[in-house]
C-alpha positions as CSV (number, residue, x, y, z in Angstrom):
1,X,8.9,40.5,39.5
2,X,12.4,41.9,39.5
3,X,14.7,41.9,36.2
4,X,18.4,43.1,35.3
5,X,19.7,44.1,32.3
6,X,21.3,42.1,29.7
7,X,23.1,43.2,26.4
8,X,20.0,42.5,24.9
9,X,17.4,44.1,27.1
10,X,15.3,43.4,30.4
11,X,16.1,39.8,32.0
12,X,13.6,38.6,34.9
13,X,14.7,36.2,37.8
14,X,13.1,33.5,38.9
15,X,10.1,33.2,40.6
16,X,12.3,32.4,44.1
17,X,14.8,34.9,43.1
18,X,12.1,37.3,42.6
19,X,10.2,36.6,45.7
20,X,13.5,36.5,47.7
21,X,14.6,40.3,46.4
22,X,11.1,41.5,46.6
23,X,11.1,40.6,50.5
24,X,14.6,42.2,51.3
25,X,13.0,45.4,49.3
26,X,9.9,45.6,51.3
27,X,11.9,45.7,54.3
28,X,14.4,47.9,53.2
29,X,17.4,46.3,52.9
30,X,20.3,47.8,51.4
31,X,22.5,45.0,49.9
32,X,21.4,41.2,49.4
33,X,23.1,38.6,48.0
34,X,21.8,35.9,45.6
35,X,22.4,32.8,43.5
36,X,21.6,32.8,39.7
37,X,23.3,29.3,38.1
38,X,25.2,29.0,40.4
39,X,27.4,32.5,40.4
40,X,26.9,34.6,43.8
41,X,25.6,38.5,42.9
42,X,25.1,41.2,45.3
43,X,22.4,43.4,44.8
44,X,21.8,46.9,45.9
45,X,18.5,48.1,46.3
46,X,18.8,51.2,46.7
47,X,20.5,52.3,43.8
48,X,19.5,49.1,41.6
49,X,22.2,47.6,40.2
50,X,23.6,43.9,40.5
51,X,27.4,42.8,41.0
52,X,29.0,39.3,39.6
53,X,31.3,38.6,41.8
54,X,33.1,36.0,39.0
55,X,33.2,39.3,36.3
56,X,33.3,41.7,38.6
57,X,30.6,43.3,36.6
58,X,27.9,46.1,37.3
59,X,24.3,46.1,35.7
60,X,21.2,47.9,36.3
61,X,18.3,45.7,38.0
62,X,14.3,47.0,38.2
63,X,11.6,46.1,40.2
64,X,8.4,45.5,37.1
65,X,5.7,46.7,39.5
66,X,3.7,43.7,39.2
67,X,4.0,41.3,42.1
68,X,1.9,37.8,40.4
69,X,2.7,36.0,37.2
70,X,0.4,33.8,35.1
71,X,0.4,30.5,33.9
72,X,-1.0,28.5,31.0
73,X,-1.6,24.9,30.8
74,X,-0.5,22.1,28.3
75,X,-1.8,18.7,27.3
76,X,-1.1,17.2,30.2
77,X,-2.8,19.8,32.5
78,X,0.7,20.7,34.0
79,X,1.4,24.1,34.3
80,X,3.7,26.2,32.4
81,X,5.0,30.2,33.0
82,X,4.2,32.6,30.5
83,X,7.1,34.4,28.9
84,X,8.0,37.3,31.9
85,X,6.6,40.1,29.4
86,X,3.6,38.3,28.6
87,X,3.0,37.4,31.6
88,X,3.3,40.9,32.5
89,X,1.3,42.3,30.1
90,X,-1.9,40.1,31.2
91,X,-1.5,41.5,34.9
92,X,-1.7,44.6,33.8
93,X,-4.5,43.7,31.7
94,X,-5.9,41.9,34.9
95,X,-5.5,44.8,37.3
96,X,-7.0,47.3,34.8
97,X,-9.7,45.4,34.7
98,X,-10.1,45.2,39.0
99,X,-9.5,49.0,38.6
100,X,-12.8,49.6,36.1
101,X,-14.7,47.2,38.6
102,X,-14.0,49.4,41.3
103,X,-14.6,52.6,39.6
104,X,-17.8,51.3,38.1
105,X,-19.1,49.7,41.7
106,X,-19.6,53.4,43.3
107,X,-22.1,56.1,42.0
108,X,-21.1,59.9,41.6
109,X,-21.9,60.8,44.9
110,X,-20.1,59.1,46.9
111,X,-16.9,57.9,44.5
112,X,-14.6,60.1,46.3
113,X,-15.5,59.3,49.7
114,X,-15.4,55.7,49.2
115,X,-12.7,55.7,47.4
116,X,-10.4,56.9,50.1
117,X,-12.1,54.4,52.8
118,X,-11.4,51.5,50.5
119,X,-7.5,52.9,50.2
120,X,-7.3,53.0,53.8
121,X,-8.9,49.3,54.4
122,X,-6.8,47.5,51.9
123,X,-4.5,48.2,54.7
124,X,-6.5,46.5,57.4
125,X,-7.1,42.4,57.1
126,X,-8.6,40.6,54.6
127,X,-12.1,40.9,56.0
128,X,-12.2,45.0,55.5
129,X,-11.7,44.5,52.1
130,X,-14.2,46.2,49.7
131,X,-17.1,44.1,48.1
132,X,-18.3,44.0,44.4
133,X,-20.9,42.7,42.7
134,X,-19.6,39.7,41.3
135,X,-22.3,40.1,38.2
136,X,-20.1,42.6,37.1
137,X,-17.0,40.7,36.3
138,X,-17.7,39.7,32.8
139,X,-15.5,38.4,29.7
140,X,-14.0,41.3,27.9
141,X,-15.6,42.6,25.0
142,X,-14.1,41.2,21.6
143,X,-11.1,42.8,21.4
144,X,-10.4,43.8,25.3
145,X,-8.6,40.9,25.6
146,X,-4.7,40.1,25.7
147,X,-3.5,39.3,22.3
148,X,-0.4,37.2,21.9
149,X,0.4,35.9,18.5
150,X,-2.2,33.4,17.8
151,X,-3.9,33.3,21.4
152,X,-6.8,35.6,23.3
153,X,-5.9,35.7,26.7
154,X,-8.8,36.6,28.6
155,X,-7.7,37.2,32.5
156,X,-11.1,37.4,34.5
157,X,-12.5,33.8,32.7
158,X,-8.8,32.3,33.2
159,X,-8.5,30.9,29.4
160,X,-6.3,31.9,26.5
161,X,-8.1,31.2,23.1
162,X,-6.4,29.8,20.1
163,X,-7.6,31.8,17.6
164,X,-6.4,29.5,14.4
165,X,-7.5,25.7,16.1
166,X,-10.3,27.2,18.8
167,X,-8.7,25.1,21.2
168,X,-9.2,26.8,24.9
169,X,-6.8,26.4,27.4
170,X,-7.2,27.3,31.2
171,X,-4.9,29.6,32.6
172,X,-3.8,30.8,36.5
173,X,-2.3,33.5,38.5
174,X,-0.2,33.2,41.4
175,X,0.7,36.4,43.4
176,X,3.4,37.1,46.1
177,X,1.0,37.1,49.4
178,X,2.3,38.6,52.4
179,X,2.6,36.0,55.1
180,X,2.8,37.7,59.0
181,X,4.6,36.0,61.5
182,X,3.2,35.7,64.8
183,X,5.5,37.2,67.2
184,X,6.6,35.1,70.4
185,X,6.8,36.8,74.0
186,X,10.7,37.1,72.9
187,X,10.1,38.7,70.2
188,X,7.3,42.1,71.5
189,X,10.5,44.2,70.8
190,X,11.3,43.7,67.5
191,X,10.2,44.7,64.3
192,X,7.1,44.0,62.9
193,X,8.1,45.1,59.4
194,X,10.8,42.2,59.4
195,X,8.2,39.7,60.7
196,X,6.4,38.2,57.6
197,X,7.4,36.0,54.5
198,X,6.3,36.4,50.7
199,X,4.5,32.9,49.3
200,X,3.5,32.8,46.0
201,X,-0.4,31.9,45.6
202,X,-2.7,31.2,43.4
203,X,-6.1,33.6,42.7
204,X,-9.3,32.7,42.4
205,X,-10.4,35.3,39.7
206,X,-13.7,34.2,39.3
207,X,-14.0,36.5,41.9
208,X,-13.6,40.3,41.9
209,X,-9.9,40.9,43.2
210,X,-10.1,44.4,43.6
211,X,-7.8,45.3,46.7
212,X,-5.1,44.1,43.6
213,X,-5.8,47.2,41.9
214,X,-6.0,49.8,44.7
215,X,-3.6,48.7,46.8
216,X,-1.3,50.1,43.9
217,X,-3.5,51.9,41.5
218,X,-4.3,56.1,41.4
219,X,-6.4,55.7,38.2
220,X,-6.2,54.4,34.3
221,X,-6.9,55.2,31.3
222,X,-6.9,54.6,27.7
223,X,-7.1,56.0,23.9
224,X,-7.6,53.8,20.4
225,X,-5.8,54.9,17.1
226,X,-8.2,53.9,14.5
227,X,-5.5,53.6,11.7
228,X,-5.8,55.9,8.7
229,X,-5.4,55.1,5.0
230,X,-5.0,58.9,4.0
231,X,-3.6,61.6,6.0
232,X,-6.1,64.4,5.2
233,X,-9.3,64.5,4.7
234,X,-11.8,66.2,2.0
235,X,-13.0,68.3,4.8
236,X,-9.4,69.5,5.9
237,X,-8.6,70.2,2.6
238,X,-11.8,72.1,1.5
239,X,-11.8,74.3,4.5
240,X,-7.7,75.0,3.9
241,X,-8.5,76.0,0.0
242,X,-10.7,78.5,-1.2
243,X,-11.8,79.0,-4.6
244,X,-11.0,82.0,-6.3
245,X,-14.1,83.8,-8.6
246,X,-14.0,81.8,-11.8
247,X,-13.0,85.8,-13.8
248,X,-10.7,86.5,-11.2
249,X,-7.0,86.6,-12.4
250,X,-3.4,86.7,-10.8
251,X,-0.2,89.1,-12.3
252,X,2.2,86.0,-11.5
253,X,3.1,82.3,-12.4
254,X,2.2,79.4,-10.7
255,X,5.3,78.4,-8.6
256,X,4.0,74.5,-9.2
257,X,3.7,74.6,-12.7
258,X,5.2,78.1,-13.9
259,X,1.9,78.3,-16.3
260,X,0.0,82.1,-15.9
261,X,-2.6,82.3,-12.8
262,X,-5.8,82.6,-15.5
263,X,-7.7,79.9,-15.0
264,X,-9.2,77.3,-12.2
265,X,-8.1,79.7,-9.3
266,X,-7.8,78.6,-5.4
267,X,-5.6,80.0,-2.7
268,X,-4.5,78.8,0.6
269,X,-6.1,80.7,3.9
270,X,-3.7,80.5,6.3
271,X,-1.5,82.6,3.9
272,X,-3.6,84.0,0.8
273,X,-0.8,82.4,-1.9
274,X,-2.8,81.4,-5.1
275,X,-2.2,78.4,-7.2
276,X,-3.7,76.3,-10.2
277,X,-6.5,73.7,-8.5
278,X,-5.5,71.7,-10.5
279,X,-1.8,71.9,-9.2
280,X,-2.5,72.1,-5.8
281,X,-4.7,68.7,-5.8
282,X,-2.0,66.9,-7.3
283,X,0.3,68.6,-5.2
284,X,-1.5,67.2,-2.0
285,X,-2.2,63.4,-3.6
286,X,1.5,63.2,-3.0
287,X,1.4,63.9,0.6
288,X,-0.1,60.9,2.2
289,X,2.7,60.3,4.0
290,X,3.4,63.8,5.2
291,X,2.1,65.3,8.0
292,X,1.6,69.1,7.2
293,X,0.1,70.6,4.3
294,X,2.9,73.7,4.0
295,X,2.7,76.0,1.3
296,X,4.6,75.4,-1.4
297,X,5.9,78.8,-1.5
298,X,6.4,80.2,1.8
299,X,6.5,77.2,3.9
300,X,3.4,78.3,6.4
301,X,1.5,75.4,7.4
302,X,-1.9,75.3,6.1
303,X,-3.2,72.1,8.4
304,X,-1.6,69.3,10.1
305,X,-2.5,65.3,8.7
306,X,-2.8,62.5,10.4
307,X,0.4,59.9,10.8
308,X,0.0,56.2,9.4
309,X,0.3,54.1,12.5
310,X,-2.1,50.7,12.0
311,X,-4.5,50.7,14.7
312,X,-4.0,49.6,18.5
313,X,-4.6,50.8,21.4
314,X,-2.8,52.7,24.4
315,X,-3.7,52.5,28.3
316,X,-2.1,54.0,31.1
317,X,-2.3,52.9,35.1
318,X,-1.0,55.5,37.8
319,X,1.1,53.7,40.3
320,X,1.2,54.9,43.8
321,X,4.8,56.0,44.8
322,X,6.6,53.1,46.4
323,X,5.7,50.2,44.3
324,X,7.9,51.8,41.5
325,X,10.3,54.5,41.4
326,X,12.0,57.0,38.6
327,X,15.5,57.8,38.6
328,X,15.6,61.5,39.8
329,X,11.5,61.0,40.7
330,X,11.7,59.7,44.8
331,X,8.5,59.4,46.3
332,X,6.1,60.1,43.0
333,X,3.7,58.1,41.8
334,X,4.5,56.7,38.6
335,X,2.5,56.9,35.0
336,X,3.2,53.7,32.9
337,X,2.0,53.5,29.7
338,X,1.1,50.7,27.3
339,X,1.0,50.6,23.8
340,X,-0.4,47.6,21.6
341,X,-0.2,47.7,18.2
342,X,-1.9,44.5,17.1
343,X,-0.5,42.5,13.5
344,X,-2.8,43.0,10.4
345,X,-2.8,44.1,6.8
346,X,-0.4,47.4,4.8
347,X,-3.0,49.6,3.9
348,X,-1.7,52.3,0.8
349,X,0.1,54.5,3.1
350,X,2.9,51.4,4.5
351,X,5.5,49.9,2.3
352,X,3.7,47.1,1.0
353,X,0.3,47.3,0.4
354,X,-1.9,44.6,1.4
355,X,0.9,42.6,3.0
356,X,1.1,41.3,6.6
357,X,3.3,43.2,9.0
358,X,4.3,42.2,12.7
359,X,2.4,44.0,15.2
360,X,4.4,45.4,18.4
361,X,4.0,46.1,22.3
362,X,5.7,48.4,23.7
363,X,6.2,50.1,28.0
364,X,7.2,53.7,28.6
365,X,7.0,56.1,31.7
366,X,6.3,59.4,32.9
367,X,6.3,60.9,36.4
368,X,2.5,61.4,37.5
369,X,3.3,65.4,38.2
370,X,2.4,68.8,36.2
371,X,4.8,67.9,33.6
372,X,4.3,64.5,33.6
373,X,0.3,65.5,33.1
374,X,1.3,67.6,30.4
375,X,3.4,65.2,28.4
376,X,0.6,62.3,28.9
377,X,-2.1,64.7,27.4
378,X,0.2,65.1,24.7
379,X,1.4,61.4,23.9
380,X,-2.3,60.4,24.2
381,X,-3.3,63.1,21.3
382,X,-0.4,62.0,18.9
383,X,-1.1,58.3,19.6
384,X,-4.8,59.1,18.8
385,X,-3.9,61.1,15.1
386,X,-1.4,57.7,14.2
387,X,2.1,59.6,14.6
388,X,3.3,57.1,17.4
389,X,4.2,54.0,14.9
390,X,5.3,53.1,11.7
391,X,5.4,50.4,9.9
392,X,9.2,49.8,8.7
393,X,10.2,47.1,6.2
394,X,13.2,45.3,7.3
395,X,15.6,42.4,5.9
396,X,14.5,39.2,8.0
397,X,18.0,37.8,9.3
398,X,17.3,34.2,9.4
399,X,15.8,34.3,5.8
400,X,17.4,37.3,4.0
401,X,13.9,38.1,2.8
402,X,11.8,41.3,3.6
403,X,9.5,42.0,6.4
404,X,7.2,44.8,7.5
405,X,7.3,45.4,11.5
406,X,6.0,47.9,13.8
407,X,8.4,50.2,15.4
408,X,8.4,53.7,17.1
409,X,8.0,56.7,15.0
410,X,9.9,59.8,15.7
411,X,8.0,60.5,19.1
412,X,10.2,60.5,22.0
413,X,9.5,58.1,24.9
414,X,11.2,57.0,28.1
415,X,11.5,53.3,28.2
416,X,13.0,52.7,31.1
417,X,12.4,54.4,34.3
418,X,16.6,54.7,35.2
419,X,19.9,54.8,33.2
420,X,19.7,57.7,31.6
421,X,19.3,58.9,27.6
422,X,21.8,56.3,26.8
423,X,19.4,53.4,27.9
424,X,16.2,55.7,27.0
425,X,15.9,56.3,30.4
426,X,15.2,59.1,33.2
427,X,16.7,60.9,34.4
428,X,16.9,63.1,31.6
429,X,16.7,66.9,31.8
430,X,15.7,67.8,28.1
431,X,13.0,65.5,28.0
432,X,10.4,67.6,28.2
433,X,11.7,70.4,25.9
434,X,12.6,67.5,23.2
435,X,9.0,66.4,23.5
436,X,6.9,69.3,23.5
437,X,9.0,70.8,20.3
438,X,8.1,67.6,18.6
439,X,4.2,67.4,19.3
440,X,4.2,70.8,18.4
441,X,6.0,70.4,15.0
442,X,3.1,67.7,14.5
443,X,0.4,70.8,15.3
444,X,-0.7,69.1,18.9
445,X,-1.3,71.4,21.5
446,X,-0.7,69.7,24.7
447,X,-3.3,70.4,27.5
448,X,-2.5,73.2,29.8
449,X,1.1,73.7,28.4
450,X,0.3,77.6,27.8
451,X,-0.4,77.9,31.5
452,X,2.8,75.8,32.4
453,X,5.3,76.6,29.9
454,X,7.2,79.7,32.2
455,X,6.8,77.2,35.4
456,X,10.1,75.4,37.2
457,X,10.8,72.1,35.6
458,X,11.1,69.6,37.9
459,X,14.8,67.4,36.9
């Protein structure tokens, strides 16, 4: 699907606009025109951008890298398209899914080797295509599926769930499929890249799909934030304090109280200052919300907490270069990350305790290189310790009453993969820097940073 954006974020065309775009891409044409209500635009594709010719306008266009939308169906059994971000959301799901299959069909041995025949006969016909075991394509587990406000959509089984009625619902995907023309004895000379057509179809998913996954797909992964109600635990606090001999005695004041150090005695490892236990526990009850436990009186951090995201769940798919593409990135393969922070309950540590808030879902993207490895390692950690999210209470608009909603913490992330910082976008040369200062501030070391930290940065 292919999108452009609007004042108030990503816009997708139409299914025929998408499939009409998608073609001229594939055979790389420059400049296309279309017709969207109506108004003529010309498109470049090489730089992405669009061009009204009634405004005389410029905006940014993307290609979203999947190629096949979803559909549910109403009372009437007649199909209707998912929102575009929804619907893009469960094809991710969907080819995640194809992707485990795959990895999950081959044994240790021979993973690697197959793996590279299969990449080079999802080139061939439809017939070289790898086989599966259709046993193993089985419902998600409870809570695999896609969640969309009241409705589990479950890809494989083709049904969204109702969670509040029960009612099921079948649902469909249709894909862009490559149609070749066959070439007359006029035509030997030209070019078989221009020869073929893009119809949308629809997928039989009862069955295991995976040439989906790796005609696109390096590898996935994912990480669960489990949510937590306090942000250090006994443990982390008994192995930070030490407690002094009950006759032992300081020449000095406590700086949290200003009483004398004669009594009830513990110090801080990391940095030997001494204070009333009493003082310091109180001290720290205040800090659920912090995430460092710095000395009160020389600032050095004793241990680092955990953040109070609720709990959800992040995944990550490597796309090979071509099917997407980062500003200042050509010819890289492409690290998109989800994040799906489900609604629930406050727990103590959000505004309002024991209150609803709005759950969130949320794309960003990193180039699949040293850096990009690096900075993935990194996000994954801090998603995993609950310093990704907050929960933020905000005034609802239509009602003038207060609501709580998930939104990004103060971890950077690159939402889009072009327009720059001002759009949250690549490229952006102090990315990295900005990044790594932050996970450190939060006490994450990110895997092999030591080892790349003096190397060139790739901008």
């Amino acid at each position: 699907m292919w999108r452009w954006w609007s004042d108030e974020g990503w816009v997708y065309y139409s299914l025929e606009n998408s499939a009409v775009i998608e073609k001229s891409w594939r055979k790389k044409e420059v400049n296309i025109i279309i017709n969207v209500g109506g108004i003529p635009f010309l498109l470049n594709l090489r730089h992405f951008y669009q061009f009204n010719f009634i405004t005389q306008r410029h905006r940014r266009i993307s290609r979203d890298i999947s190629s096949a939308v979803w559909f549910w169906t109403d009372n009437d059994d007649q199909l209707n398209l998912y929102q575009p971000n929804v619907s893009a959301q469960i094809e991710r799901f969907y080819l995640h899914i194809q992707w485990n299959l795959y990895k999950e069909s081959q044994n240790d041995e021979n993973s690697h080797h197959n793996h590279n025949n299969c990449q080079k006969l999802c080139k061939g016909s439809d017939a070289l295509q790898p086989a599966i075991n259709n046993e193993l394509v089985k419902r998600p587990k409870s809570g695999d599926c896609v969640v969309w406000n009241q409705y589990d959509i479950y890809p494989i089984e083709c049904v969204q769930v109702n969670r509040i009625t029960g009612k099921e619902r079948k649902i469909y995907r249709r894909y862009l499929k490559k149609v070749e023309y066959e070439l007359t004895d006029n035509s030997q000379d030209s070019d078989k890249e221009n020869d073929f057509n893009l119809e949308w179809e629809f997928t039989d998913t009862s069955k295991p799909q995976i040439q989906d996954a790796l005609s696109i797909i390096v590898e996935t992964g994912e990480f669960n934030c489990e949510g937590y109600s306090n942000a250090f635990t006994k443990q982390e606090i008994d192995f930070t304090v030490s407690k002094l001999l009950e006759q032992a005695q300081v020449d000095d004041d406590c700086c949290l109280c200003l009483d004398a150090l004669n009594r009830d005695l513990v110090k801080l490892n990391k940095c030997s200052h001494v204070f009333h236990s009493e003082c310091l526990n109180d001290m720290i009850s205040h800090l659920n919300n912090k995430t460092a436990l710095l000395c009160p009186l020389c600032m050095t951090p004793q241990c680092f907490g955990r953040g109070n995201s609720p709990p959800g769940k992040m995944r990550y798919i490597v796309y090979k270069s071509g099917n997407i593409e980062i500003e200042s990135y050509p010819n890289t393969n492409v690290i998109e990350i989800e994040y799906f922070i489900p609604s629930g309950i406050q727990n103590q540590r959000h505004p309002s305790p024991n209150k609803l808030y709005t759950g969130t879902y949320k794309i960003a993207y990193l180039p699949f290189n040293k850096k990009g490895l690096i900075m993935l390692d990194g996000l994954a950690k801090a998603f995993q310790l609950g310093h990704t999210f907050k929960v933020n209470s905000i005034t609802n608009p239509s009602t003038g009453s207060s609501m709580e909603i998930v939104q990004w913490g103060n971890i950077p992330h690159k939402i889009s993969t072009c327009g720059g910082p001002a759009l949250h976008g690549f490229p952006d040369p102090n990315f990295f820097t900005t990044l790594i200062n932050k996970l450190s501030s939060l006490g994450i070391k990110c895997k092999h940073e030591e080892s790349e930290s003096h190397s060139e940065i790739h901008e």
